[in-house]
LUMPA-117817 format. One record per atom (N, C-alpha, C, O): x, y, z. Coordinates in steps of 0.02 Angstrom, whole numbers, padded with zeros to 5 digits, always signed. Each point is the difference from the previous one (the first is absolute). Example, Ala and Ser with C-alpha at 12.3 -4.5 7.8 and 13.67 -1.06 7.14 Angstrom:
2
+00660-00284+00390 -00045+00059+00000 +00045+00060+00000 +00052-00001+00033 -00070+00054-00069 +00042+00059+00003 -00039+00055+00037 +00025+00055+00008 
//
This chain:
195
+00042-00060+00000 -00042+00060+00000 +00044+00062+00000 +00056-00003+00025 -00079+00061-00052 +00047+00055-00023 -00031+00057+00047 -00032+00048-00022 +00046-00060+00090 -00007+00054+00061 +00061+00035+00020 +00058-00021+00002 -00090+00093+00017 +00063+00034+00028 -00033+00028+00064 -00060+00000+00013 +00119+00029+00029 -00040+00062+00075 +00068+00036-00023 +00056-00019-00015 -00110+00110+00024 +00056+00031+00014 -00031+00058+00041 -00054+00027-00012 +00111-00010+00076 -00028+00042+00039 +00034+00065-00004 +00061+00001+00007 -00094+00056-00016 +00031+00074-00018 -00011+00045+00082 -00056+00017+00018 +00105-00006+00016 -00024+00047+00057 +00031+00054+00000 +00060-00006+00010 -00089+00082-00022 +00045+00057-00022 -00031+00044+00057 -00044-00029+00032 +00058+00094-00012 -00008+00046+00042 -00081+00028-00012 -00029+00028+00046 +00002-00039-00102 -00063+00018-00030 -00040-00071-00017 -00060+00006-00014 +00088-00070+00012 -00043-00057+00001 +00016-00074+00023 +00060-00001+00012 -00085-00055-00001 +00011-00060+00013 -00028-00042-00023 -00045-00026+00033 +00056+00004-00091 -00026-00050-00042 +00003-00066+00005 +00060-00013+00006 -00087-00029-00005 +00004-00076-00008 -00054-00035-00058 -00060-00011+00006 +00103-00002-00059 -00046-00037-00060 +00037-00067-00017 +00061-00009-00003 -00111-00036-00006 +00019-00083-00023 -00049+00004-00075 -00049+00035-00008 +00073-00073-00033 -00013-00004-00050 -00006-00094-00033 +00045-00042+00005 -00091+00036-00025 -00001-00074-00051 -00016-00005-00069 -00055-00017-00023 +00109+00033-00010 -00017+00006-00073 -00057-00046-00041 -00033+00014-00050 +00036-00086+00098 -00017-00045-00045 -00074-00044+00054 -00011-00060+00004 -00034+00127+00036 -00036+00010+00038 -00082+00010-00038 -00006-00016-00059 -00046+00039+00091 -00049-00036-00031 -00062+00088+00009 -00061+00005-00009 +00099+00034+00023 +00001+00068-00009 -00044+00038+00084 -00035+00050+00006 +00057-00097+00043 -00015+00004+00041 +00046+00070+00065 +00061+00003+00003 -00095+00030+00027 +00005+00061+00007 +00007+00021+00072 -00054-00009+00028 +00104+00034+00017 -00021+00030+00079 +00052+00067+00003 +00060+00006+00013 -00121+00048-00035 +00076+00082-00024 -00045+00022+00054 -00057-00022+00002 +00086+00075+00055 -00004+00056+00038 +00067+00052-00009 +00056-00009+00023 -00081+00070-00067 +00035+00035+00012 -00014+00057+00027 +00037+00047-00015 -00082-00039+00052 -00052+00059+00031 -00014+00046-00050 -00027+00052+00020 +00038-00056-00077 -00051+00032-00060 -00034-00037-00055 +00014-00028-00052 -00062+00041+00088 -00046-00056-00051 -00032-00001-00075 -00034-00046-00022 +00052+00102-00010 -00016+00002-00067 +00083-00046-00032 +00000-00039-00047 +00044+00054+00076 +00063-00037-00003 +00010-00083+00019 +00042-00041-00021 -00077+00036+00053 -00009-00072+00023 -00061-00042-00054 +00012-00055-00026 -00084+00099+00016 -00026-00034-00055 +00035+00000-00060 -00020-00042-00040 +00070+00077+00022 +00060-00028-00079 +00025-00034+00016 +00003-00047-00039 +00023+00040+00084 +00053-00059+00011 -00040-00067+00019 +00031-00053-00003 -00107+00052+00026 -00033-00063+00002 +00001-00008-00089 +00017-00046-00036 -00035+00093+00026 -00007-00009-00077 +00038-00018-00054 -00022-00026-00051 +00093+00043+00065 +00070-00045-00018 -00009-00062+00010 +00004-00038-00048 -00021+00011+00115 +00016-00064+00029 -00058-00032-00044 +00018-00052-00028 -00078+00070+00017 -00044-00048-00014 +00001-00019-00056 -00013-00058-00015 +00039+00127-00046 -00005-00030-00069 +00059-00030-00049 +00002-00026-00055 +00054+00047+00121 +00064-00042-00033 +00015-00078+00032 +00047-00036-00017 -00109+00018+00077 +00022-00072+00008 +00062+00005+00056 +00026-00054+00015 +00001+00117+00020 +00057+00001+00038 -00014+00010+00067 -00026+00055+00010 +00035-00092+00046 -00020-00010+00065 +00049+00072+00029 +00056+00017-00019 -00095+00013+00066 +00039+00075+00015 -00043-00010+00072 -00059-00004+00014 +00106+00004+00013 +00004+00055+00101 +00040+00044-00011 +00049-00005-00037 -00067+00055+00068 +00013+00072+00013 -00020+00032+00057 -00057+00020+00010 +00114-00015+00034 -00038+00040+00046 +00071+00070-00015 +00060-00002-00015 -00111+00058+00028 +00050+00078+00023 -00049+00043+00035 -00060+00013-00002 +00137+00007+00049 -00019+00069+00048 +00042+00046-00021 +00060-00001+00014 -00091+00051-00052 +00027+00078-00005 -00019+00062+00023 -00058+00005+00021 +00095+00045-00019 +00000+00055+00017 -00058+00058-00040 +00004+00060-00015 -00072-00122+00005 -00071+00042-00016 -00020+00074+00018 -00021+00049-00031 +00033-00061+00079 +00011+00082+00043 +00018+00054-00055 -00028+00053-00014 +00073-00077-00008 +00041+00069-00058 -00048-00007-00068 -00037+00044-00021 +00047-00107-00007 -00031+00012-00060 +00015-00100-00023 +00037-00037+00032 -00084+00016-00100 +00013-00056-00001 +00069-00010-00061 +00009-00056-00023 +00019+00091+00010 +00063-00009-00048 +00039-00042+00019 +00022-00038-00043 +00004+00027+00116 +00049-00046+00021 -00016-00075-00003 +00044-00043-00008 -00100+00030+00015 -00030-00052+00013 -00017-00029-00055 +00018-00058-00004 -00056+00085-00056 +00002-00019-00055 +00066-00020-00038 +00006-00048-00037 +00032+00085+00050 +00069-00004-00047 +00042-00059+00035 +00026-00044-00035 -00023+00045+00090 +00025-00076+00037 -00010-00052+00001 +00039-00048+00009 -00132+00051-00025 -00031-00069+00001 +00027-00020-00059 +00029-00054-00002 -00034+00114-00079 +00035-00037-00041 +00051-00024-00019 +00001-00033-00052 +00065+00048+00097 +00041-00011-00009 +00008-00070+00049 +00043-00043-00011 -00090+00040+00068 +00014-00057+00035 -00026-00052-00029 +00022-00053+00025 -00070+00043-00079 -00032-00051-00048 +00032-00027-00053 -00005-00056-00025 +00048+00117+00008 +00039+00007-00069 +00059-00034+00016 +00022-00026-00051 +00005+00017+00090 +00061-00022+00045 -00030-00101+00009 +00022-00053-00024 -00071+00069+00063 -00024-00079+00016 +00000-00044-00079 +00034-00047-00018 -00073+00075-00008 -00021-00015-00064 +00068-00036-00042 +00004-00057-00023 +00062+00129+00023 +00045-00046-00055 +00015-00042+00043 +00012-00054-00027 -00004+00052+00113 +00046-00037+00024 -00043-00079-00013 +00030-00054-00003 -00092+00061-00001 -00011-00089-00017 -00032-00006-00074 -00047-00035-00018 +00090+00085-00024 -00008-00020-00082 +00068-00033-00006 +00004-00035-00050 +00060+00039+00095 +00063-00032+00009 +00037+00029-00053 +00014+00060-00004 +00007-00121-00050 +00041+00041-00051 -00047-00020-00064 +00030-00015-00051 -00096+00014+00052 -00055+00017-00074 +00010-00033-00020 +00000+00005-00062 +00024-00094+00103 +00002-00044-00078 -00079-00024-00026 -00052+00012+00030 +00056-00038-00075 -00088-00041-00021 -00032+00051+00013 -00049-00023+00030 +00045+00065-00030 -00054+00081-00006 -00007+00006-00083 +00037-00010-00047 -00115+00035+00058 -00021+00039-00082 +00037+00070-00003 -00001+00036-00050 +00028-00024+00096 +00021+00062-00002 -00032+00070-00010 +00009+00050+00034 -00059-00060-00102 -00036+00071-00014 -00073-00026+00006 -00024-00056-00007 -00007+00133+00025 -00074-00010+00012 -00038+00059-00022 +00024+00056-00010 -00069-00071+00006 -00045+00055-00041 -00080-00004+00014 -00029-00053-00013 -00008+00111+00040 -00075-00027+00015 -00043+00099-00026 +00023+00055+00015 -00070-00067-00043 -00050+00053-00018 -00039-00011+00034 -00033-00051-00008 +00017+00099+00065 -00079-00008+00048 -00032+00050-00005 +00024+00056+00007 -00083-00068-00018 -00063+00020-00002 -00026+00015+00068 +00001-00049+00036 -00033+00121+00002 -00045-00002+00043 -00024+00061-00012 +00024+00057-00003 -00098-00094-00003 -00055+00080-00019 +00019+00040-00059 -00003-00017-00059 +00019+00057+00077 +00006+00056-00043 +00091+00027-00033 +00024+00044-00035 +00000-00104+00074 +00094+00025-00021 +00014-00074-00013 -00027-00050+00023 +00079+00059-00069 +00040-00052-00020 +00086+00010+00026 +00015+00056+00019 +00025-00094-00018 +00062+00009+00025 +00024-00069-00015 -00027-00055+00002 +00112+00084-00024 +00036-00057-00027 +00078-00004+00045 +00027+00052+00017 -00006-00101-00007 +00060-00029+00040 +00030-00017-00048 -00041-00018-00042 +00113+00012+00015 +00042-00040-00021 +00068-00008+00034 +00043+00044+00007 -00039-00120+00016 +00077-00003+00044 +00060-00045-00016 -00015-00056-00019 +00050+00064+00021 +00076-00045+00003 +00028-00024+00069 +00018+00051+00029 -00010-00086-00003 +00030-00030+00075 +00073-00004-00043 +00018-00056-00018 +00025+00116+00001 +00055-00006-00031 +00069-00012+00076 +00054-00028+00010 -00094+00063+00017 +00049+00026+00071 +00022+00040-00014 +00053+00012+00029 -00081+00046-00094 +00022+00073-00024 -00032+00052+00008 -00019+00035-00047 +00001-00017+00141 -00049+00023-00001 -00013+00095-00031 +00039+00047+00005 -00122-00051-00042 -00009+00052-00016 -00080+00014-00019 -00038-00036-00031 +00022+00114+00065 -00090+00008-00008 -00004+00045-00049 +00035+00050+00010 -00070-00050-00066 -00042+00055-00026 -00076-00006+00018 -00028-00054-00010 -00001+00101+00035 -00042+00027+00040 -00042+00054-00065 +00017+00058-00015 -00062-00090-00008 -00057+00038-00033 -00079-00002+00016 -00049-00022-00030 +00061+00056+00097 -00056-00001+00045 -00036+00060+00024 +00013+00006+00060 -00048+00035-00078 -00020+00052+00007 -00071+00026+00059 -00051-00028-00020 +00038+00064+00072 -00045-00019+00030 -00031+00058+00003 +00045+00041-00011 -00120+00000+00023 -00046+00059+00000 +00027+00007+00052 +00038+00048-00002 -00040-00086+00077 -00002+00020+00063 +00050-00008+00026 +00034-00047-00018 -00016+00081+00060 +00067-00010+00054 +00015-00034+00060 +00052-00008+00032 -00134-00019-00024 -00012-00042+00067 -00053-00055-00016 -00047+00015-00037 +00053-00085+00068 -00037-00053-00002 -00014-00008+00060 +00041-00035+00031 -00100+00063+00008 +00005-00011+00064 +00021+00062+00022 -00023+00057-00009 +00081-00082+00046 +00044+00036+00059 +00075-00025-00039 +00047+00026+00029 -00026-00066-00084 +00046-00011-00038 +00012+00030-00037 -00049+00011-00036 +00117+00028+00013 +00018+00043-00066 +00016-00042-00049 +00052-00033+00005 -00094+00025-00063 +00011-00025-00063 +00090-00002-00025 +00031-00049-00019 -00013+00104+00025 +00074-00001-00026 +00051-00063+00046 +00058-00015-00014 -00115-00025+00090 +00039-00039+00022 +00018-00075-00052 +00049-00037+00006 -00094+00030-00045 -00001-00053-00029 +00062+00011-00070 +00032-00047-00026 -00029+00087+00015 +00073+00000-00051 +00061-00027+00038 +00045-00035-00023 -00052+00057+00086 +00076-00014+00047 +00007-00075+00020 +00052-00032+00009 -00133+00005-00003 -00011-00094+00023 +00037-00031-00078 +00047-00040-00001 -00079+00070-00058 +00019-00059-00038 +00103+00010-00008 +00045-00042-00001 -00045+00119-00002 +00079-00008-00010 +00031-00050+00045 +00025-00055-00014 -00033+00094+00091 +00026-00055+00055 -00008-00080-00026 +00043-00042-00011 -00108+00041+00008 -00004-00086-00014 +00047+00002-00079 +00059+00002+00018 -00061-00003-00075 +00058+00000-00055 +00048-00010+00028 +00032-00053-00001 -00016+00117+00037 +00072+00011+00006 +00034-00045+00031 +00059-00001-00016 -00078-00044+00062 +00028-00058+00060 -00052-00057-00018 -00005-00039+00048 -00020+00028-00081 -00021-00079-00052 +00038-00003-00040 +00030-00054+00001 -00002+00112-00066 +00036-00028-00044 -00028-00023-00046 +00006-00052-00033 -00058+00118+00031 -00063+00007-00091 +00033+00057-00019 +00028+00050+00023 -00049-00090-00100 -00006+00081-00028 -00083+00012+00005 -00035-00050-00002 +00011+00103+00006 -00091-00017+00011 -00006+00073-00038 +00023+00055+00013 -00082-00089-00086 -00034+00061-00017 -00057+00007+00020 -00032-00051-00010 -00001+00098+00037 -00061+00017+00035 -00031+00048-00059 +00040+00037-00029 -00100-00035+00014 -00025+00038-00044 -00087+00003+00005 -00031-00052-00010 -00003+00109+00026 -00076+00001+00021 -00010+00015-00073 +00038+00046-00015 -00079-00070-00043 -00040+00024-00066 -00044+00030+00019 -00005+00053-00032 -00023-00057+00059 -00058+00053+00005 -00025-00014+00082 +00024-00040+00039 -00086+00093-00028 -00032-00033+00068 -00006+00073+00045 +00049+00035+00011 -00105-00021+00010 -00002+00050+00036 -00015+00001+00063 -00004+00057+00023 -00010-00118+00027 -00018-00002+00061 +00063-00020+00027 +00023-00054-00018 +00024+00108+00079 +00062-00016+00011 +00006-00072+00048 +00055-00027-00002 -00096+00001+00035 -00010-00070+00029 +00004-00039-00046 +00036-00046+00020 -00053+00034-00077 -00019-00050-00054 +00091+00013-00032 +00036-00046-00018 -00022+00102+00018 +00090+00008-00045 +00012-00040+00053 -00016-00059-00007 +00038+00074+00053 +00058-00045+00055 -00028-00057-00002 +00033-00046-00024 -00111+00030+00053 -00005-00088+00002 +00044-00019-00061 +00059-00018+00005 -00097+00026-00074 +00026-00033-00074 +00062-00008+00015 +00019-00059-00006 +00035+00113+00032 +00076+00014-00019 +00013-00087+00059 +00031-00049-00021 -00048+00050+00058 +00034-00049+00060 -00025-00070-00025 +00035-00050-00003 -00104+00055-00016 -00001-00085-00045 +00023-00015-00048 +00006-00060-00010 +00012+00094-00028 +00030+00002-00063 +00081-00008+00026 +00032-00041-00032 -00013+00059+00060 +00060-00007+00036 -00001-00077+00009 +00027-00037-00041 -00058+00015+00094 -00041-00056+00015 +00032-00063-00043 +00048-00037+00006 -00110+00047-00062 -00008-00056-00043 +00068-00004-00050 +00003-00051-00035 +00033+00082+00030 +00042+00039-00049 +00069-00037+00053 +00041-00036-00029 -00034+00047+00088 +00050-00060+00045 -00001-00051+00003 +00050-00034+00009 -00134+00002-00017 -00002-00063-00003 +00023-00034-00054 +00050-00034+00012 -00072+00032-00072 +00030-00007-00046 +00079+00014-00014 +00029-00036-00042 -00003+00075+00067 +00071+00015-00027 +00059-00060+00073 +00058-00017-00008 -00099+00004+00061 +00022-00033+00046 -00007-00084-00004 +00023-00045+00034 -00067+00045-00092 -00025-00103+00008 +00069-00028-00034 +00039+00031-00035 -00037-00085+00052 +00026-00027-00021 +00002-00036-00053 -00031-00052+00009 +00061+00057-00074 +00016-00011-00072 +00012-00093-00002 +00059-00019+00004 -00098-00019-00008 +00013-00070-00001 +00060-00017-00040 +00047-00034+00020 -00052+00064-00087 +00049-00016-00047 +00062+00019+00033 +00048-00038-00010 -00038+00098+00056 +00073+00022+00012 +00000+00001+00072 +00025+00051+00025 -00048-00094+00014 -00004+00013+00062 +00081-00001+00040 +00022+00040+00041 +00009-00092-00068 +00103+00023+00027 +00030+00054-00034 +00055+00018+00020 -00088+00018-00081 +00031+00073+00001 -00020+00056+00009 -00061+00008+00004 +00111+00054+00003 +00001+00037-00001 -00056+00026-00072 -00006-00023-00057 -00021+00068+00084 -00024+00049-00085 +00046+00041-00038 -00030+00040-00036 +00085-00037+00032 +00051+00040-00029 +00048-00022-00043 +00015-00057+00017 +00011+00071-00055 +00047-00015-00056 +00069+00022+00049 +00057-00009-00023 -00064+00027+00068 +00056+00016+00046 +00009-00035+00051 +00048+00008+00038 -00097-00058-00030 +00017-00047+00056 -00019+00018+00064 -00014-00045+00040 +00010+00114-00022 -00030+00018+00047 -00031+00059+00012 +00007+00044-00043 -00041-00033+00095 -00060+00070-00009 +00027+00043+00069 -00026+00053+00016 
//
């Protein structure tokens, strides 16, 4: 089984996330913000990846720290039990549909990590959440998984419906790029031997 734990404790947070790549999309996130915690149930459920999460941050100030940690504390778990990407599809790709917006993912598990971010939002707040927090989750998560991840909203005007789409699409778009390739399951995906 392709599990990792990794625990992040900084002056602004204390993270503890376990991860099961090859899990049944089963879910236990507290991060005391809960529009943040329903994406990340929402990760877990449509990519099939078993996720605990617990964090305590410094809410008090604002939720930036906490968001940006969790993704980096996921992004971290994540490569550490993708190992070294052998028998991986490597790339993934998913178009989701909800309501009124469409949004497209395309990823590489190259271990080259990198985000383009074509995500645009009317409002500045979801909740009590600043929209601009969710550009900083997917970099963090990219940046310490070791995607390249294109994020892209086509259309869609209800800013709840952009972010859900963006995180399942994320989602389904890992699953696929994470299964395992029957035909090549002892290699690597690379003409280089390694990722």
């Amino acid at each position: 089984m392709r599990q990792a734990s990794v625990e992040r404790n900084t002056q602004e947070t204390q993270i503890s996330a376990t991860i099961n790549l090859d899990g049944s999309g089963v879910y236990d996130i507290e991060t005391g913000i809960g529009f943040l915690d329903h994406m990340l149930e929402q990760l877990s459920r449509h990519s099939l990846i078993d996720i605990t999460l617990r964090a305590k941050g410094d809410l008090h100030i604002d939720f930036h720290h906490t968001t940006e940690d969790t993704g980096i504390a996921l992004g971290q778990a994540f490569s550490k039990a993708l190992g070294d990407r052998k028998g991986i599809w490597r790339y993934g790709s998913a178009l989701i549909p909800m309501d009124e917006t469409l949004t497209r993912v395309a990823l590489d598990a190259s271990n080259r990590p990198y985000l383009i971010w074509k995500v645009d939002f009317s409002r500045d707040k979801l909740g009590e959440m600043d929209t601009e927090l969710f550009k900083e989750w997917f970099q963090a998560f990219a940046q310490n998984a070791g995607l390249t991840l294109h994020v892209e909203n086509l259309y869609g005007t209800n800013n709840h419906h952009i972010v859900e789409s963006s995180y399942k699409a994320l989602a389904r778009a890992l699953r696929e790029a994470i299964a395992i390739d029957p035909r090549k399951a002892d290699a690597v995906p690379s003409t280089k031997g390694s990722l």
